[in-house]
N, CA, C and O of each residue as an XYZ file, in Angstrom:
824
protein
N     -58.895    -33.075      8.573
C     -57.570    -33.586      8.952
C     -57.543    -33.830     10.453
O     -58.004    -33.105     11.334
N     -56.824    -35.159     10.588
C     -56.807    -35.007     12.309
C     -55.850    -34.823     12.620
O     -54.808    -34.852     11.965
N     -56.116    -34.472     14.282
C     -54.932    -33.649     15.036
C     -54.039    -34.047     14.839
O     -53.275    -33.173     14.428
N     -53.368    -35.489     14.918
C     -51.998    -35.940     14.757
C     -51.488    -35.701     13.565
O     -50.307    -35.361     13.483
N     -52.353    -35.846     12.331
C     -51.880    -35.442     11.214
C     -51.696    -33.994     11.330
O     -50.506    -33.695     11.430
N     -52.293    -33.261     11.342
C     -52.335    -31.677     12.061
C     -50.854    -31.368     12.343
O     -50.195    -30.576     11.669
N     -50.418    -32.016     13.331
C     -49.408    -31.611     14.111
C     -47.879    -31.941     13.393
O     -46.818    -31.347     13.202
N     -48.541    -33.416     13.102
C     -47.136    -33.466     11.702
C     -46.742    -32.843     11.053
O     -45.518    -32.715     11.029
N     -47.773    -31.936      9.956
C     -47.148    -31.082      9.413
C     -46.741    -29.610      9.599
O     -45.952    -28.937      8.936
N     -47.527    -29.265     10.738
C     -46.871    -28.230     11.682
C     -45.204    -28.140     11.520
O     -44.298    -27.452     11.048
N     -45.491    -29.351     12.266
C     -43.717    -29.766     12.638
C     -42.683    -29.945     11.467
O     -41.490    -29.700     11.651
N     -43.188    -30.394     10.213
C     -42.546    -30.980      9.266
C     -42.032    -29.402      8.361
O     -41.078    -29.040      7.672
N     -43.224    -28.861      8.837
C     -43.061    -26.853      8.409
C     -42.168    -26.275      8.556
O     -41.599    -25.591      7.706
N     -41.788    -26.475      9.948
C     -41.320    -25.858     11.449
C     -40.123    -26.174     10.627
O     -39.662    -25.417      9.774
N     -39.652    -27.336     10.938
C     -38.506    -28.126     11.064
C     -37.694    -27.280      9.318
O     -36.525    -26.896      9.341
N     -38.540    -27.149      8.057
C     -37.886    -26.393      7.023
C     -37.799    -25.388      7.064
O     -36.777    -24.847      6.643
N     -39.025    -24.542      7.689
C     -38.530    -23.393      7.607
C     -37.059    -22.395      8.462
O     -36.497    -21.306      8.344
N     -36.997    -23.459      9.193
C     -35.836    -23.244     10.465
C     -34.333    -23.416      9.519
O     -33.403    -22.628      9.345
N     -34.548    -24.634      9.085
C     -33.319    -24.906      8.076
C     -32.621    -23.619      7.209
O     -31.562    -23.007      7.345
N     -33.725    -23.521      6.272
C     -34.039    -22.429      5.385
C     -33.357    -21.341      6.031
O     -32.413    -20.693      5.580
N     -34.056    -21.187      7.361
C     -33.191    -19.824      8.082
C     -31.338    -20.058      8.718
O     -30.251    -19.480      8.768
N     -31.893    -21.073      9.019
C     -30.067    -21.028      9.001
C     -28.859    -20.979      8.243
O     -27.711    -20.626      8.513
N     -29.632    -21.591      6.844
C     -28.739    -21.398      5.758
C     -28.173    -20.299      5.298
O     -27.022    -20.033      4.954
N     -29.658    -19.400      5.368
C     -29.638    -17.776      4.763
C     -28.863    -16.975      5.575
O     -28.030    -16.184      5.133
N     -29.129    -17.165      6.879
C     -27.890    -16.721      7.686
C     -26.600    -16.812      8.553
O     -26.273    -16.285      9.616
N     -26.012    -17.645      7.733
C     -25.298    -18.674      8.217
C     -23.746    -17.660      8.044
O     -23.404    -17.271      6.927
N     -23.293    -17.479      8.734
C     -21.622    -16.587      8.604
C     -21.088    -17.307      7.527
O     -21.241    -18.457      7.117
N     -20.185    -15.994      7.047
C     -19.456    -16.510      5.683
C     -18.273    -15.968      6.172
O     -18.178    -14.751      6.333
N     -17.363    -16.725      6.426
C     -15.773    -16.059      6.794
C     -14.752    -16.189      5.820
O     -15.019    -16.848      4.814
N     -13.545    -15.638      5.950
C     -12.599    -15.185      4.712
C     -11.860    -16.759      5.133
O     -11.916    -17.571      4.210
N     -11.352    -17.130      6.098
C     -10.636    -18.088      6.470
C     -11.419    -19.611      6.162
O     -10.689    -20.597      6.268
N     -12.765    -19.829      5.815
C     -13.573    -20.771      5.441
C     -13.533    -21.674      4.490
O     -12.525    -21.590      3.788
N     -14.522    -22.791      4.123
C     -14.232    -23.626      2.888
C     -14.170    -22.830      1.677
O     -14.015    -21.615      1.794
N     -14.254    -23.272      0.716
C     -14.298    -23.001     -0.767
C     -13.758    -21.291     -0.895
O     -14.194    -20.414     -1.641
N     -12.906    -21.237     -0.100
C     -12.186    -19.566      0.018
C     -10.720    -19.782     -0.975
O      -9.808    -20.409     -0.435
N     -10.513    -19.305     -2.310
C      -9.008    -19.102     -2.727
C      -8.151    -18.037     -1.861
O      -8.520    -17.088     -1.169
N      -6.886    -18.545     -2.155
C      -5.577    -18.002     -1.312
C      -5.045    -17.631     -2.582
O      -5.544    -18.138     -3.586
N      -3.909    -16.650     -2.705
C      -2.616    -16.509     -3.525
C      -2.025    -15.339     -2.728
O      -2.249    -14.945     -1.584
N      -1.178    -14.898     -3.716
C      -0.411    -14.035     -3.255
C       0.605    -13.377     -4.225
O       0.822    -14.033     -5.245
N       1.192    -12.336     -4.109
C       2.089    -11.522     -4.841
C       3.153    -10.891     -4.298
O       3.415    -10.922     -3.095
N       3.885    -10.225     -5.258
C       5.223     -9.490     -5.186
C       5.128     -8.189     -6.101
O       4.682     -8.277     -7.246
N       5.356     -7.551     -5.818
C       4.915     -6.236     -6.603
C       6.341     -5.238     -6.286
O       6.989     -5.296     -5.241
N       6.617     -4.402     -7.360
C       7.708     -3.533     -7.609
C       7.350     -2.621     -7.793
O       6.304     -2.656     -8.441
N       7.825     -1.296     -7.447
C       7.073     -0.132     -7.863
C       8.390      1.178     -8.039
O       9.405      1.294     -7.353
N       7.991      1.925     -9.036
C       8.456      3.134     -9.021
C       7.637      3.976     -9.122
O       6.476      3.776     -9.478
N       8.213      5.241     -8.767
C       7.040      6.130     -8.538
C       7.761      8.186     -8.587
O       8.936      8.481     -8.369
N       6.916      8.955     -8.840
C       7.395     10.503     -9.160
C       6.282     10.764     -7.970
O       5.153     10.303     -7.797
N       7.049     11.659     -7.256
C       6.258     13.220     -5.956
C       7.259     14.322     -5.834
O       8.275     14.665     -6.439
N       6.557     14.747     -4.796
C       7.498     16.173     -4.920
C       7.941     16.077     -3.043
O       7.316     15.477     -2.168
N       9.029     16.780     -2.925
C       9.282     17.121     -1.499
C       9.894     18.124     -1.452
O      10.910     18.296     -2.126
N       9.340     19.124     -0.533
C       9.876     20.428      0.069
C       9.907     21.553     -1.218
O      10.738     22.456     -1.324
N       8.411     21.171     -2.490
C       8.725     21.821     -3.639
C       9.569     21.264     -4.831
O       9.465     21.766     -5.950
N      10.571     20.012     -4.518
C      10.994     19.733     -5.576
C      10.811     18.293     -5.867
O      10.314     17.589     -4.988
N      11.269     17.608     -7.368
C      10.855     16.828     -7.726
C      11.623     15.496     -6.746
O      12.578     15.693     -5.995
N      11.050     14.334     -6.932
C      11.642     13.300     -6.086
C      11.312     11.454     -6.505
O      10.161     11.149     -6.194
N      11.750     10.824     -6.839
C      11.962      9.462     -7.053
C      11.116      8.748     -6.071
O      11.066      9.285     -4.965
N      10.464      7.694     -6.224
C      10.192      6.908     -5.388
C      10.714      5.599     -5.858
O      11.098      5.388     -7.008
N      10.701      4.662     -4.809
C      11.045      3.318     -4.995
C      10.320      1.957     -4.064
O      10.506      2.018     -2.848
N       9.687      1.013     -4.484
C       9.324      0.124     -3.440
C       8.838     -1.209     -3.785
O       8.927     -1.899     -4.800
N       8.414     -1.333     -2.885
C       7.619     -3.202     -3.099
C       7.211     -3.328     -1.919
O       7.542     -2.835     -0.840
N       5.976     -4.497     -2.460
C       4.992     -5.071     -1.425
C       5.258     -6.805     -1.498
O       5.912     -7.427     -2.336
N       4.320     -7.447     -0.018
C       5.051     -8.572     -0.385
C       3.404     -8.534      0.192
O       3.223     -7.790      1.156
N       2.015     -9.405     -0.424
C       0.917     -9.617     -0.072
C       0.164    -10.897     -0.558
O       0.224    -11.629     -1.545
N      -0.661    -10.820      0.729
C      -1.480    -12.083      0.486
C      -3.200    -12.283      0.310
O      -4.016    -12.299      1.231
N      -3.506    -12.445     -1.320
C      -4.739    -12.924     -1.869
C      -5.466    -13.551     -1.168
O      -5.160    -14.655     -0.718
N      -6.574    -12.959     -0.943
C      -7.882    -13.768     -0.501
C      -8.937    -13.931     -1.079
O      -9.704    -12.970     -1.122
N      -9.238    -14.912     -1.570
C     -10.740    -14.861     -2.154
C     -10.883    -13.896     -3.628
O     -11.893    -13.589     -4.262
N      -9.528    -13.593     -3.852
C      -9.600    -12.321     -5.075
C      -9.853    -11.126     -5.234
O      -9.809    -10.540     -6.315
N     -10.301    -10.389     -3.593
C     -10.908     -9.754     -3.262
C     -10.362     -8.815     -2.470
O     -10.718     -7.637     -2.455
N      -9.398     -9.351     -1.722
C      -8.784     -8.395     -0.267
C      -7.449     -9.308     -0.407
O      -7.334    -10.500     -0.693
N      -6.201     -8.025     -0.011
C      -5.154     -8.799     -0.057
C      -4.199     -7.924      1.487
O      -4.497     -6.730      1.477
N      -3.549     -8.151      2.271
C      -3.208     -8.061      3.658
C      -1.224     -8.139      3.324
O      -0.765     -9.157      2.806
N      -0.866     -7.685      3.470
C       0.932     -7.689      3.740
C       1.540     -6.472      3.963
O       1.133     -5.363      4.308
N       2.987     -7.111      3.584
C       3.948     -5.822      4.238
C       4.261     -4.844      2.948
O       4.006     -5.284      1.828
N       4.778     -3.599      3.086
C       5.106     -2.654      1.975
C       6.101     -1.510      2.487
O       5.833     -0.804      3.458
N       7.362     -1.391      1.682
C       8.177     -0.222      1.909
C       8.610      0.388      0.844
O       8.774     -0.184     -0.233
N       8.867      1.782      1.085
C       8.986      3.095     -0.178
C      10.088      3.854      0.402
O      10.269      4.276      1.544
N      10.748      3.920     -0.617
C      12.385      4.878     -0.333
C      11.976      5.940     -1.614
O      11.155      5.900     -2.530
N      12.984      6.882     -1.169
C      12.633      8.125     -1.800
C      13.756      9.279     -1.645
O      14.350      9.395     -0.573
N      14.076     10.269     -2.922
C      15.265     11.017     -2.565
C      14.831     11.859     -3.285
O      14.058     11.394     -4.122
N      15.023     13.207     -3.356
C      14.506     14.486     -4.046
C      15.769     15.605     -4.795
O      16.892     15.917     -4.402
N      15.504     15.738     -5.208
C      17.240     17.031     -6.411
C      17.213     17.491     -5.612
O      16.532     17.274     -4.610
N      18.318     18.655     -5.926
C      18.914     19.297     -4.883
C      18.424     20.364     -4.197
O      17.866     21.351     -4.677
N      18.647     20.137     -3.092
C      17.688     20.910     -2.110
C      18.503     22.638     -1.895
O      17.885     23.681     -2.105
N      19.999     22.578     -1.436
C      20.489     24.003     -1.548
C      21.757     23.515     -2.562
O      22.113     22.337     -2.595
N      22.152     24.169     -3.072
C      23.389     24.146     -3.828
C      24.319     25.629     -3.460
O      23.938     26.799     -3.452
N      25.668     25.039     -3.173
C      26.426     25.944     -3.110
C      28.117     25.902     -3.836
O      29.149     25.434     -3.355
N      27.808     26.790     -5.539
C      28.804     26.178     -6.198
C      30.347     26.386     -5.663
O      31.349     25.722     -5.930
N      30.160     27.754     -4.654
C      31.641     27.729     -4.503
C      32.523     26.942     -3.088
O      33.745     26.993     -2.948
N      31.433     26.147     -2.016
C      31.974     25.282     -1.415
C      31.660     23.830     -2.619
O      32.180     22.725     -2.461
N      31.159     24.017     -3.229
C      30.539     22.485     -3.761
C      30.187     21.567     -3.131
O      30.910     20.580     -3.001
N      29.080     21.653     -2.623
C      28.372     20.945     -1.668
C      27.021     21.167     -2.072
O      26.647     22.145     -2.720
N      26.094     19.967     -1.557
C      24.801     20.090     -2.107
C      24.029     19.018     -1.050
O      24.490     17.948     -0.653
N      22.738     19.606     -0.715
C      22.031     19.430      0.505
C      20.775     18.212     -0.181
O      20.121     18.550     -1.168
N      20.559     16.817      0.469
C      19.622     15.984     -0.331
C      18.523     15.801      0.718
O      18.934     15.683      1.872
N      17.444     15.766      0.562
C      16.401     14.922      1.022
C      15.925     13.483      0.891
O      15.220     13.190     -0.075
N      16.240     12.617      1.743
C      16.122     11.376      1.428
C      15.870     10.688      2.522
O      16.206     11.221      3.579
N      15.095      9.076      2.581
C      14.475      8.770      3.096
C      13.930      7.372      2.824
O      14.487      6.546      2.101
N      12.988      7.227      3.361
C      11.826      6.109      3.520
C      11.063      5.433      4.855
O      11.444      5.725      5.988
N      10.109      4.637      4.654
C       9.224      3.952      5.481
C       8.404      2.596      4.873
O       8.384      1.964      3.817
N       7.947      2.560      5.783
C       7.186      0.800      5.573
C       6.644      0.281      6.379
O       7.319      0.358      7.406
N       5.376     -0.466      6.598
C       4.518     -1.220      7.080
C       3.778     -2.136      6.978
O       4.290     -3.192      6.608
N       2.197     -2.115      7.277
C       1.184     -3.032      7.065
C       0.274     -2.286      6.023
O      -0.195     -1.153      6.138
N       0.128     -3.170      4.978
C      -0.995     -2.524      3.874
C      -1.818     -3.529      3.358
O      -1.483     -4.597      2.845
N      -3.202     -2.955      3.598
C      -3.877     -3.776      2.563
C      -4.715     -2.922      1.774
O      -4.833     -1.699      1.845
N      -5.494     -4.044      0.724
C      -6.181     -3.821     -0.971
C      -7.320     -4.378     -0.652
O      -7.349     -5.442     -0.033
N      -8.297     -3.802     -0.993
C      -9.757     -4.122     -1.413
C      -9.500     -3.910     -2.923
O      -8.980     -2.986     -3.548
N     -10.119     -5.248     -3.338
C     -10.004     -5.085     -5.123
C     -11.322     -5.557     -5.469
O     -12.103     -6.391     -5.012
N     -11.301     -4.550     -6.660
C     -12.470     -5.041     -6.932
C     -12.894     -5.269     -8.356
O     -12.517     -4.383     -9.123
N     -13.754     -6.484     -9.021
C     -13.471     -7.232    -10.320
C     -11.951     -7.850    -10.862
O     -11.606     -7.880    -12.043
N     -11.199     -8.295     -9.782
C     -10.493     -8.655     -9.484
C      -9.773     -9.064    -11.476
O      -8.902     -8.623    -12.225
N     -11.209    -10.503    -11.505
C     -11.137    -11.328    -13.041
C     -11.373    -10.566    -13.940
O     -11.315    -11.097    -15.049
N     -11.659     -9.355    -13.925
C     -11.581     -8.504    -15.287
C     -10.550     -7.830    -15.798
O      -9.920     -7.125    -15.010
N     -10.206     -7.865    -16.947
C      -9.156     -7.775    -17.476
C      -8.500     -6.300    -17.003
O      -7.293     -6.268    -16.764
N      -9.242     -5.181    -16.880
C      -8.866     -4.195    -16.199
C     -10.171     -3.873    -15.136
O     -11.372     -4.070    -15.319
N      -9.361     -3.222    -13.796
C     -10.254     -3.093    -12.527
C      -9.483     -2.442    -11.436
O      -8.351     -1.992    -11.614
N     -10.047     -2.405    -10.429
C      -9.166     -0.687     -9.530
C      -9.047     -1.482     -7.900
O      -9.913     -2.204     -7.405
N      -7.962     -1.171     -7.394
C      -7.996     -1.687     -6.059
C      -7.786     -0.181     -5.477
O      -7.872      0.752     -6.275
N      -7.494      0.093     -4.014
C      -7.415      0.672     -2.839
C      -6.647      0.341     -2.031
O      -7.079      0.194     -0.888
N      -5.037      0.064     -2.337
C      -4.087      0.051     -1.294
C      -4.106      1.298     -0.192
O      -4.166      2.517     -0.350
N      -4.030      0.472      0.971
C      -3.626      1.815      1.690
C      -2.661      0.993      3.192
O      -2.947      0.047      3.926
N      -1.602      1.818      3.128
C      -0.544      1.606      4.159
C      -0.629      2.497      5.438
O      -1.046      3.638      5.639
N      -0.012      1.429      6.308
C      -0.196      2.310      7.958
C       1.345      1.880      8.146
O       1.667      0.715      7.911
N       2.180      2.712      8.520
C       3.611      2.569      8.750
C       4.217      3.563      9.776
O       3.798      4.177     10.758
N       5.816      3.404      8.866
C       6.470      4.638     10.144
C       8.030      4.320      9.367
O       8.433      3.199      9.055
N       8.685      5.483      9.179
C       9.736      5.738      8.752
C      10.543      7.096      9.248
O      10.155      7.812     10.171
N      11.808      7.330      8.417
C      13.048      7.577      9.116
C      13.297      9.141      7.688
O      13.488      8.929      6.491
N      13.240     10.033      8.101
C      13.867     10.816      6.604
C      15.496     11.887      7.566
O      15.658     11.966      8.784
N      16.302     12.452      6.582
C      17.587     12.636      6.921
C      17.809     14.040      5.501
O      17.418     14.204      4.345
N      18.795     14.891      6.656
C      19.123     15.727      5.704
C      20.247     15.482      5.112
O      20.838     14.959      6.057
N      21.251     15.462      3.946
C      22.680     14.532      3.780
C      23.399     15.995      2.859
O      22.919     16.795      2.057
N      24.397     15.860      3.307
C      25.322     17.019      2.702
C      26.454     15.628      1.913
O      26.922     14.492      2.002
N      26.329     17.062      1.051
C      27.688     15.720     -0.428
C      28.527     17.134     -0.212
O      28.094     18.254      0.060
N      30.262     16.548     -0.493
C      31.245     17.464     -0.711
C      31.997     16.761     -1.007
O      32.002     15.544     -0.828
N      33.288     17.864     -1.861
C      34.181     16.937     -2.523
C      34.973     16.708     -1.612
O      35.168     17.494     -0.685
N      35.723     15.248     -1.786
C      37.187     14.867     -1.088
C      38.311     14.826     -2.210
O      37.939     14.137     -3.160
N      39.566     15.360     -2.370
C      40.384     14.411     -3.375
C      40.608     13.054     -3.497
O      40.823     12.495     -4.573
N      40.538     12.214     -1.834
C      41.131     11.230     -2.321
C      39.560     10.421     -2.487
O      39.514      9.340     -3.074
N      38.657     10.879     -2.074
C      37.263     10.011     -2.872
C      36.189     11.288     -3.168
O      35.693     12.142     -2.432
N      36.076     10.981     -4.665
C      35.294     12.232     -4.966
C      34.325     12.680     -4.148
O      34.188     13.765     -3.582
N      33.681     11.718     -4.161
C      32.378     12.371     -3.259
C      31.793     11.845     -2.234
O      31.076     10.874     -2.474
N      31.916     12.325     -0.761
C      31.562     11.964      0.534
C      30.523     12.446      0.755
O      30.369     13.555      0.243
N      29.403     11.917      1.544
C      28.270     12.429      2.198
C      28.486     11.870      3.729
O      29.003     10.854      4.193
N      27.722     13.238      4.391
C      26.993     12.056      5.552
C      25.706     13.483      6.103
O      25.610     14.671      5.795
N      24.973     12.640      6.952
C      23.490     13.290      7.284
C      24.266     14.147      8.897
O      25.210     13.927      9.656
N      23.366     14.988      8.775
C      23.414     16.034      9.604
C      22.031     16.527     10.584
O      22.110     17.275     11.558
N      20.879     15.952     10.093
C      20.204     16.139     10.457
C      18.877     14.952     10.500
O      18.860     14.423      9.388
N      18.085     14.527     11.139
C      17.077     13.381     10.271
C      16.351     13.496     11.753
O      16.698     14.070     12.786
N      14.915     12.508     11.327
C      14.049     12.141     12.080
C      12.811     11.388     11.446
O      12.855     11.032     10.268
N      11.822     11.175     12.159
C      11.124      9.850     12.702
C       9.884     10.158     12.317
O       9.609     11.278     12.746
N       9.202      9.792     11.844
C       7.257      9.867     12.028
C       6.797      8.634     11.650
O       7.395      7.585     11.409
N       5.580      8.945     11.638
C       4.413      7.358     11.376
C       3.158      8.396     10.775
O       2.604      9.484     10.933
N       3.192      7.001      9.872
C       2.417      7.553      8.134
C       1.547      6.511      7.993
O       1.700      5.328      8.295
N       0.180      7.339      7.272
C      -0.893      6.716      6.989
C      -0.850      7.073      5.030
O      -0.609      8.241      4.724
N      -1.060      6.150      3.985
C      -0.657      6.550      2.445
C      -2.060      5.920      2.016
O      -1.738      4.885      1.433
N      -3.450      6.017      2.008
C      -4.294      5.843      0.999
C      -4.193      6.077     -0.557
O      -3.784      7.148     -1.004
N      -4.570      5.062     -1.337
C      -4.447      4.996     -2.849
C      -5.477      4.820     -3.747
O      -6.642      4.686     -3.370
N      -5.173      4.809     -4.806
C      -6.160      4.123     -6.130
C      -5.775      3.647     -7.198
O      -5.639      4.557     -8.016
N      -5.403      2.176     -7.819
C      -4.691      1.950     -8.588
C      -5.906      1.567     -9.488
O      -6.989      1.170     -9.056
N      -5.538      1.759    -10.940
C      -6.128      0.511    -12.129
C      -5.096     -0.566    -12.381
O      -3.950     -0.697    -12.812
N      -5.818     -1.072    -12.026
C      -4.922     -2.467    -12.748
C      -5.121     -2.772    -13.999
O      -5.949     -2.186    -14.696
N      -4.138     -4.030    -14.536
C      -4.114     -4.275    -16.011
C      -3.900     -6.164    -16.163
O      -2.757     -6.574    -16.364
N      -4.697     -6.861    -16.086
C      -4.332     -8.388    -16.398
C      -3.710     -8.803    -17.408
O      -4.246     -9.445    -18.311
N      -2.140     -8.387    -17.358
C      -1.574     -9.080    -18.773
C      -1.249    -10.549    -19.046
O      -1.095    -11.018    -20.173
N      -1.176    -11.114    -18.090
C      -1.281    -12.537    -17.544
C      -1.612    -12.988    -16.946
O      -1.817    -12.192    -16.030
N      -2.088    -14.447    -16.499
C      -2.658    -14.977    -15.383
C      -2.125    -14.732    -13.898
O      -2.804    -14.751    -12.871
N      -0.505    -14.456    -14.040
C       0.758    -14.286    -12.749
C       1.216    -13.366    -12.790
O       2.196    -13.204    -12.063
N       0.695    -12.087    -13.791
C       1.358    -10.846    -14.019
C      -0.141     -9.505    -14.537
O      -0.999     -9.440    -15.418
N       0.452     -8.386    -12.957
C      -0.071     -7.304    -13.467
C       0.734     -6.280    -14.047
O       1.941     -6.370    -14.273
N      -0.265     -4.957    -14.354
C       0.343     -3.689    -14.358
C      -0.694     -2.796    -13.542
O      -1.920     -2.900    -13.585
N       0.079     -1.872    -12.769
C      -0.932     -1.132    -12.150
C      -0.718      0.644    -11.992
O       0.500      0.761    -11.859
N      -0.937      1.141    -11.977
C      -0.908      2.668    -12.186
C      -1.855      3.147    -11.363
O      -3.078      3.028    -11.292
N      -1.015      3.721    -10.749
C      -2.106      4.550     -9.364
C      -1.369      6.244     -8.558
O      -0.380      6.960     -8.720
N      -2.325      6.211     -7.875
C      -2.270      7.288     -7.038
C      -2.133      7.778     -5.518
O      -3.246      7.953     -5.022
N      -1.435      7.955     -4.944
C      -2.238      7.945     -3.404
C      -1.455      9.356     -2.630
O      -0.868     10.210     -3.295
N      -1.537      9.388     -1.596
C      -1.592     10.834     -0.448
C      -0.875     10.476      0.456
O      -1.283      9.538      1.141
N       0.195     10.979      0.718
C       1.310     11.000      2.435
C       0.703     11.436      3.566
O       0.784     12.664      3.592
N      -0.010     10.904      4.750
C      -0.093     11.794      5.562
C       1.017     11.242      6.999
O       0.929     10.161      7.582
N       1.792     12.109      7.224
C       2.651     12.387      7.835
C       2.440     13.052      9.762
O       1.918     14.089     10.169
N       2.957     12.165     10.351
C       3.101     13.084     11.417
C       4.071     13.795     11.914
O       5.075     13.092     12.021
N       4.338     15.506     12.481
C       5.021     16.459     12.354
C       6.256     16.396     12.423
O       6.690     16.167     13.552
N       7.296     16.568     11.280
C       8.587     16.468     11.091
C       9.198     17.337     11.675
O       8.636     18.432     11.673
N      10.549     17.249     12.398
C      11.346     18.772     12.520
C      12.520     18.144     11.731
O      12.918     16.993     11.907
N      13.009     18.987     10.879
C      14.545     19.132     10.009
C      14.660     20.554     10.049
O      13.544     21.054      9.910
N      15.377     21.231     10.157
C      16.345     22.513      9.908
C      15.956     23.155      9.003
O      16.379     22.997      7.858
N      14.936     24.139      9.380
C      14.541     25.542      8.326
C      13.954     24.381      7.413
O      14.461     24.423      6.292
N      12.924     23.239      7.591
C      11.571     22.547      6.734
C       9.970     22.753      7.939
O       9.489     22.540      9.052
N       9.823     23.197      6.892
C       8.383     23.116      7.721
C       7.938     21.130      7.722
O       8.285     20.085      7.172
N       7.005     21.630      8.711
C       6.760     20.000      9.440
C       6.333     18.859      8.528
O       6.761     17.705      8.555
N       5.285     19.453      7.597
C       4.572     18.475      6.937
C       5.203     18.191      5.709
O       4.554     17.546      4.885
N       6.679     18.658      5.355
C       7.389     18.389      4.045
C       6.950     17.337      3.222
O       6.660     17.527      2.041
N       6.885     16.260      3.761
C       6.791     14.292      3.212
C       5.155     14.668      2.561
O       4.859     14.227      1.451
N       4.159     15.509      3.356
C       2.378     15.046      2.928
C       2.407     15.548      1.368
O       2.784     16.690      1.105
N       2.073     14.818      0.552
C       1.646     15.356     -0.392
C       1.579     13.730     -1.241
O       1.975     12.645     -0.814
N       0.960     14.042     -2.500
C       0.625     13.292     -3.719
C       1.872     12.301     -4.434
O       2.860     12.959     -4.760
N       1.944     11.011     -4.681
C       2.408     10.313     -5.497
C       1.676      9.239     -6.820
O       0.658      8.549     -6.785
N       2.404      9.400     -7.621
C       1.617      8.506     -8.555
C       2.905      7.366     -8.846
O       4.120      7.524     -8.968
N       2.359      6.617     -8.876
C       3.136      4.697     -9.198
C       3.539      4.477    -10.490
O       3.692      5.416    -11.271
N       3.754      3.158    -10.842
C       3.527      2.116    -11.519
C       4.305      0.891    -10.497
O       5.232      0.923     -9.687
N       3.458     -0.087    -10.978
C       3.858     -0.935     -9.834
C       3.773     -2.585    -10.882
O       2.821     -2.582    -11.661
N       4.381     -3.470    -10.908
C       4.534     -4.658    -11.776
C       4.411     -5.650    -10.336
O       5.211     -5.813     -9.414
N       2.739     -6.350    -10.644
C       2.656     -7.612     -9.830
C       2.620     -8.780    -10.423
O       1.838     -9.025    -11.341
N       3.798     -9.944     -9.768
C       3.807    -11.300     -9.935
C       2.918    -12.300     -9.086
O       3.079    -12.264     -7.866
N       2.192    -12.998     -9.498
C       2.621    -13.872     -7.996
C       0.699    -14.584     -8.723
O       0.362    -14.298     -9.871
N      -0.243    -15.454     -7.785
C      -1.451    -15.842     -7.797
C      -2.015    -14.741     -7.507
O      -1.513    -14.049     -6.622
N      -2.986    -14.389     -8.064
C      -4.348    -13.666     -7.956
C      -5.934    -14.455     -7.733
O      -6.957    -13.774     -7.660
């Protein structure tokens, strides 16, 4: 073979194998071509406990689908617990109640299978309040708070999901309060940390 031919295919080598490498490592971003978008609305109720007793949850997320894979939005949870002191002969009764809300996102994963598990987890900050009820005659029953305050909360989860439709889930999950240090009146600090379990009904593109 002679040199010029030689060198041609050197080059003609060169020139694919370079390609080849750029392809293979070429960035793949979420914001890119052939990337799906959607998005959802999700409702949730939910059972925990506070300060020992049982307690309601309530909420919704408002998030946005990427790729089927990771979803990014906002989320808030209200919450109120039975009665905290009871005293039948003033008749009055002491509530725990509350909520918060932030930024949350989901890593999901098998998104297209009919059942499959995501990982919500929220970074927020909310408001909880101590509320006294007593009777009035001329309106049965008056409240107002006496006591309340402030923290910022981190809530990791684990849901299964359920594909009952193309625009509709069901999801059932789990996740953990962690709380930074509360003061309310004769509660220890970390009252809010503890365990909740969901159900949560999502609409929307997946």
């Amino acid at each position: 073979m002679k040199t010029p031919h030689l060198i041609f295919v050197i080059m003609l080598l060169s020139t694919s194998l370079f390609s080849q490498e750029k392809k293979d490592y070429e960035i793949q971003t979420l914001l890119g071509k052939n990337i799906s978008h959607g998005g959802y609305l999700g409702l949730s109720m939910g059972y925990t406990q506070i300060n020992g007793t049982d307690a309601l949850t309530a909420g919704g997320r408002i998030g946005w689908v990427i790729n089927h894979r990771f979803v990014i939005g906002i989320a808030g949870n209200g919450f109120a617990n039975s009665v905290y002191n009871n005293d039948p002969v003033l008749q009055t009764e002491t509530l725990i109640e509350g909520g918060y809300g932030g930024l949350f996102v989901e890593p999901v994963i098998g998104s297209r299978l009919p059942v499959h598990i995501s990982f919500p987890i929220v970074f927020g900050a909310g408001s909880v309040s101590l509320n006294k009820s007593y009777y009035d005659g001329a309106d049965p029953w008056e409240s107002y708070s006496y006591d309340e305050d402030t923290y910022a909360l981190v809530e990791p989860g684990v849901e299964v999901e359920l594909n009952m439709l193309k625009f509709f889930r069901i999801a059932v999950g789990a996740s953990y309060r962690y709380t930074t240090d509360i003061q309310l009146q004769n509660l220890k600090s970390g009252i809010l940390d503890g365990l909740s379990g969901t159900v949560t009904l999502k609409f929307g593109k997946f």
